[in-house]
C-alpha positions in Angstrom: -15.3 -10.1 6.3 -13.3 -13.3 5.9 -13.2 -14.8 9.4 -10.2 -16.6 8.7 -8.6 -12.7 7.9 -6.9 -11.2 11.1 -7.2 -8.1 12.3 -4.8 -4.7 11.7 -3.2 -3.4 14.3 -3.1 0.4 15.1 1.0 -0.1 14.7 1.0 -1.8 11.8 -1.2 0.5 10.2 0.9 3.0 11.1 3.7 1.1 10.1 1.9 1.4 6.3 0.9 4.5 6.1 4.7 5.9 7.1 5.7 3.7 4.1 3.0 4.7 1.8 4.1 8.0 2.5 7.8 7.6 2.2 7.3 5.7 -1.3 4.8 8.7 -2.5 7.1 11.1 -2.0 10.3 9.4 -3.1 8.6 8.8 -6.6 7.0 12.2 -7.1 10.5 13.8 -5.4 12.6 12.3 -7.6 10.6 13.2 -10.9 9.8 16.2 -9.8 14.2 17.1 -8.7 15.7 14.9 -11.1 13.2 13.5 -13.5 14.4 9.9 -12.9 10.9 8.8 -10.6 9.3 7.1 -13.9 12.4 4.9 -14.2 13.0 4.3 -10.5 9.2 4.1 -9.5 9.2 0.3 -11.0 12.3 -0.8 -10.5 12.6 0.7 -7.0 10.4 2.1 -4.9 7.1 0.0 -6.0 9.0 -3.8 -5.5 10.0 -2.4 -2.1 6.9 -0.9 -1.0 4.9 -3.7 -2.4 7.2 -6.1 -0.2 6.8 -4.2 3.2 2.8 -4.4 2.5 2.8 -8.1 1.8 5.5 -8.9 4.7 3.5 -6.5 7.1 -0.1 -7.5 5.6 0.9 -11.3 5.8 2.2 -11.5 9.3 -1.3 -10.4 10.4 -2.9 -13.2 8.6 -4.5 -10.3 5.7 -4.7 -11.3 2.3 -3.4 -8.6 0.3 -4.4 -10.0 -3.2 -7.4 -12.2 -2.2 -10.4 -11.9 -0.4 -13.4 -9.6 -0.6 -10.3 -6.6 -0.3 -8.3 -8.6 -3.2 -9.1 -5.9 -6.1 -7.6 -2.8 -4.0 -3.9 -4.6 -3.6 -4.5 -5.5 -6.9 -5.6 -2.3 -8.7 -2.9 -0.1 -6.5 -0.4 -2.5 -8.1 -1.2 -1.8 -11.6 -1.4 1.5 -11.0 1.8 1.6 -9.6 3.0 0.6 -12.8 1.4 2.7 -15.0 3.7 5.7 -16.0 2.4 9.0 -16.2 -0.3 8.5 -13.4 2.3 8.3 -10.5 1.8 11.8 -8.8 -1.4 10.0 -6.8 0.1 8.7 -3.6 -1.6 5.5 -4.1 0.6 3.6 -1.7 -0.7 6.4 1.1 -4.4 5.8 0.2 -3.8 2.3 -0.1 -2.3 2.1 3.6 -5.0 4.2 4.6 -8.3 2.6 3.5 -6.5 -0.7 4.7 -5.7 1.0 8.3 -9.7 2.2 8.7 -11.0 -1.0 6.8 -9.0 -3.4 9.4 -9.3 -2.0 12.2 -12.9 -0.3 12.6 -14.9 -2.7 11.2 -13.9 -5.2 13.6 -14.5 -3.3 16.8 -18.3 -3.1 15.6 -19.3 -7.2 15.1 
């Protein structure tokens, strides 16, 4: 791990995984009630999520598209993006494998 990289806090990770969820189930919600989650998933709900991750990512001093982690904020964006493959909460297992990467790995070195 980048020692210039911070560390996650429990809250914040949290904080990520409540909006990972939120944006998950907004997307697949609103295609699955009203059909409307393709259109609003990328004009929507992904430029807001993205923006709470990089806000909440940046204030701890993680990189969210650089770094030895730079190809998992950059691979759940493009998939994000991609129509049809939306019903994966990728913002949830984003927020998740960033919650037990941060945080355990420090408490061990």
């Amino acid at each position: 791990m980048n020692e210039d990289e911070g560390r996650l806090p429990v809250a914040a990770g949290i904080f990520l995984i409540v909006v990972g969820i939120i944006a998950d189930v907004s997307k697949v919600g609103l295609d699955a009630l009203f059909g409307i989650g393709f259109i609003l998933d990328p004009l929507l709900i992904t430029p807001i999520a993205w923006f709470l991750f990089l806000i909440t990512l940046n204030h701890n001093n993680i990189p969210m598209f650089t770094g030895k982690r730079g190809w998992v904020g950059w691979a759940n964006l493009v998939y994000s993006f991609l129509p049809g493959l939306d019903f994966l909460p990728d913002w949830t297992v984003y927020a998740v494998y960033l919650t037990f990467k941060y945080t355990r790995q420090r408490r061990w070195h």
